[in-house]
C-alpha positions, 0 to 999 in steps of 0.5 A: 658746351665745350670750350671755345678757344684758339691758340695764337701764334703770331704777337697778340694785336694790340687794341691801338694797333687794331684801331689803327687799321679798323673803322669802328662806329658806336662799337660797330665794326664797319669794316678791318683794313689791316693784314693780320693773319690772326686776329683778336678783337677787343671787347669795345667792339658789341657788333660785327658789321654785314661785309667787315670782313668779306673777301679778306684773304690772309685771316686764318684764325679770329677771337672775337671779344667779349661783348660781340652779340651779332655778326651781321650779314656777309661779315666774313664771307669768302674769307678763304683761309679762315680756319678757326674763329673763336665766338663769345658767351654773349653771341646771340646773332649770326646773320644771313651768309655771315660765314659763306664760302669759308672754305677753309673753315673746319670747326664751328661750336656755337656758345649756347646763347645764340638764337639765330642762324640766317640763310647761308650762314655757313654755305660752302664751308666745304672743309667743316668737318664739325658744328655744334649748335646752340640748345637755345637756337630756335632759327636756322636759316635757310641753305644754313649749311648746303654745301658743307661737303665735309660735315659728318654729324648734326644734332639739331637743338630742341627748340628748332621747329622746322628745317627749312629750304636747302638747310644742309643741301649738297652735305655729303658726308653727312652721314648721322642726322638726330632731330628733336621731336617738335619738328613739324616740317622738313623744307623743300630740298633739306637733305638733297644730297646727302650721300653719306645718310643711312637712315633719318628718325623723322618725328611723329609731329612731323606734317610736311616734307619738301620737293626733293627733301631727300632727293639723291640721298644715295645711302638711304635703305629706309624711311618710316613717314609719320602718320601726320604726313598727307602726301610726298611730294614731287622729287622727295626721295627721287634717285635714292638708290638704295633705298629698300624699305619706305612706310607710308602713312595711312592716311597718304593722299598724293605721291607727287612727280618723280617722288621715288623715281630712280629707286633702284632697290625698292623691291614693294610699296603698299600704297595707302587706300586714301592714295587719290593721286600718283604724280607723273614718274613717280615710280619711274625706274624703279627696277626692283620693285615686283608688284602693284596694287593701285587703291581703289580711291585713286582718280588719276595716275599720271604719265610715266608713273611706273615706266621702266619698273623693269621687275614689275610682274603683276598690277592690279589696278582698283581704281575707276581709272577714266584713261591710262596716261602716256607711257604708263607702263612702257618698259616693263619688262617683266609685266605678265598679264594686265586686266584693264578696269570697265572704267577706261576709256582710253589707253594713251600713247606708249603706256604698254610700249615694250612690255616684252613679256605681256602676253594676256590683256583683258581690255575694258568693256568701255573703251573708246580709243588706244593711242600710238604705239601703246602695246608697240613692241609685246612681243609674245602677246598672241591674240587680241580681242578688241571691245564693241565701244571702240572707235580709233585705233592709232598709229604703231599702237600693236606694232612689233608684237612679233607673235601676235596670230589673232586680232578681234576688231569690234564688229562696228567701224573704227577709225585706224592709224598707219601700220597699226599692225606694222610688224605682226609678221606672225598674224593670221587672222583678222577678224572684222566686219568692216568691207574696207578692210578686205582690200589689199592696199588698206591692209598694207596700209595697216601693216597686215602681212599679205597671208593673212585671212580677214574673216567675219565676226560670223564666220569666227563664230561658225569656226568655233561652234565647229570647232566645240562640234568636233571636241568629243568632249561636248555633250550630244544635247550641246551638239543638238544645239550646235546644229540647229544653230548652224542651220540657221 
């Protein structure tokens, strides 16, 4: 332990002096009166009492005596032009908030006896640039250290077992991070903000990590999540742009909501076969990122889950997916082609809206329904061919697919929204055996251009049996076939 000291410069204070301006009771310091700028206090006094010091204004350095054990709650919080304070061999105790909002404060090296550090302890010492906790410390509070703007480097000590909640929040020089291998838990929002942290070693003992635990640790590049781990939860690494690299246990159950969204540089995630849920905008935004395998054991994939993943080229989807919720996929620039599990009952709204560059959809032989506005906007998609189970289209929902030519709608009847195809000024062809479509008003309606043909199911397939007739490539016994089957 280094030593602790401060160098006065003002006339030491006597103990009678210090007397005269303290209240004191049973060797509890209730409260300091007097306007000293630097301050020793003698050893009769055993405790620091919750407020002593709040708000004082002119203290700029204190030694605390001998005897001092605890330093209860608030004792010198918003001690504004507090620099430096001396602790004593014999401290075991510093209660919640105890150092709070000493903005002034630089240096903090703890005697190697205290145990405990309560909530807030040191929020918002903005300046401190160095804190040396105790090997024997086995609890820092909550929020011990958030906004501790200045703070370069932390070695937590070796009996502490958890981080709790917004321990070094907002920290945003922190920039070295060293854990003990018995950590099992990193609270909700512990390192959130931590601009300055490249990397962190989390131990194999480690089984929780907290909402937002490293939410908007900017400089973070990678992350290996011990095997313990069994989900990631809603904002834990969400607008870590620089994050590149992330290993995911094998044994992974949840991604929670917007757990990486925002991750800029994430250019792969292999998602764990034990993957059942991905919360909503998960991935959301993450530009870099390529390609997609959705696990087979996965039962729901929330809304927004890869929206804007603007490099996102291929997805294969295992999972027996029952829908595909709102917005899935929307903005996907670079999405190529997309093949729709049996399983899918329903596209929701917008999930392929503005994937500029889907061009081939196999849809699922089970579906019932597609929302509004779902392939709004694919705009080299160029033909579509709709499953016999369907039964409502909604509005918008192929709208401003420029070059879509040809749409297969089931040969049953299906309910349609407004303008359905609202700007497909390429279409040509219609294919449908529903007699309300053949009038002018209803295709209007539906956003059909006015040159476009609405044919029959039977009719598209005499065109195409004519169409193999012609191909000198068909065989004479297929044409024999072909024959008899249009005489018919």
């Amino acid at each position: 332990m280094e030593e602790n000291t401060i160098e006065l410069k003002e006339k030491t204070v006597t103990e009678a002096e210090f007397m005269r301006n303290s209240e004191i009771r049973d060797g509890r310091l209730v409260r300091y009166y007097g306007k000293r700028t630097e301050l020793v206090i003698p050893d009769s006094v055993a405790s620091i009492a919750a407020e002593a010091f709040r708000g004082n204004r002119k203290l700029t350095k204190v030694v605390l005596g001998a005897n001092v054990t605890v330093i209860q709650p608030n004792a010198f919080r918003d001690c504004l032009q507090l620099q430096q304070i001396s602790f004593p061999t014999g401290l075991r105790e510093i209660g919640d908030g105890a150092f709070s909002g000493c903005t002034a404060l630089g240096t903090v090296l703890l005697p190697r006896t205290v145990v405990s550090l309560g909530e807030r302890c040191f929020g918002g010492c903005s300046s401190l640039r160095r804190a040396v906790l105790s090997a024997e410390l086995t609890h820092l509070g909550r929020s011990a250290f958030y906004d501790c703007e200045s703070l370069e480097e932390i070695d937590i000590p070796p009996l502490i077992k958890n981080i709790h909640r917004s321990t070094f929040f907002n920290c945003r020089s922190l920039g070295t991070v060293r854990l003990p291998k018995d950590i099992e838990t990193i609270g909700r929002y512990a390192f959130a903000g931590c601009a300055a942290l490249t990397s962190l070693v989390l131990p194999e003992r480690t089984f929780y990590i907290g909402i937002g635990a490293f939410s908007e640790c900017t400089a973070l590049r990678e992350m290996n999540l011990p095997e313990t781990i069994r989900f990631v939860g809603d904002y834990t690494f969400s607008c870590c742009e620089h994050l590149e690299n992330v290993t995911l246990p094998q044994q992974l159950n949840y991604i929670g909501n917007a757990a990486f969204c925002a991750c800029k540089r994430l250019q792969a995630i292999e998602l764990p076969e034990s993957v059942t849920r991905i919360g909503n905008s998960a991935f959301y935004g993450c530009a870099s990122l390529k390609s997609l395998t959705i696990p087979a054991q996965t039962q729901d994939v929330s809304n927004d889950a890869f929206a804007y993943c603007i490099s996102l080229r291929t997805v294969e989807i295992r999972a027996s997916l029952s829908e595909l919720e709102d917005s899935l996929f929307i903005g996907c620039l670079a999405l190529e082609s997309i093949t729709i599990p049996d399983s899918v009952e329903k596209i929701e709204a917008n999930v392929f809206k503005n994937c500029v560059a889907l061009s081939s959809v196999r849809m699922s032989e089970h579906l019932q329904a597609i929302n509004e506005n779902a392939f709004f906007g694919c705009v080299s998609l160029e033909a579509v061919s709709l499953p016999s189970s369907l039964k409502t289209l909604g509005n918008a929902c192929f709208g401003g697919c420029l070059r879509l030519k040809t749409v297969i709608l089931p040969d049953s009847r299906v309910k349609m929204g407004k303008y359905v195809f609202g700007g497909c000024d390429a279409l040509e062809t219609v294919v449908t055996d529903d007699k309300r479509l053949t009038s002018r008003p209803r295709l209007l309606l539906l956003g059909v251009p006015s040159n476009a043909q609405v044919i029959s199911h039977k009719e598209l397939n005499e065109a195409l049996l004519y169409a193999e007739l012609a191909n000198p490539d068909t065989t004479d016994e297929r044409c024999r076939e072909i024959e008899e089957r249009l005489k018919k």
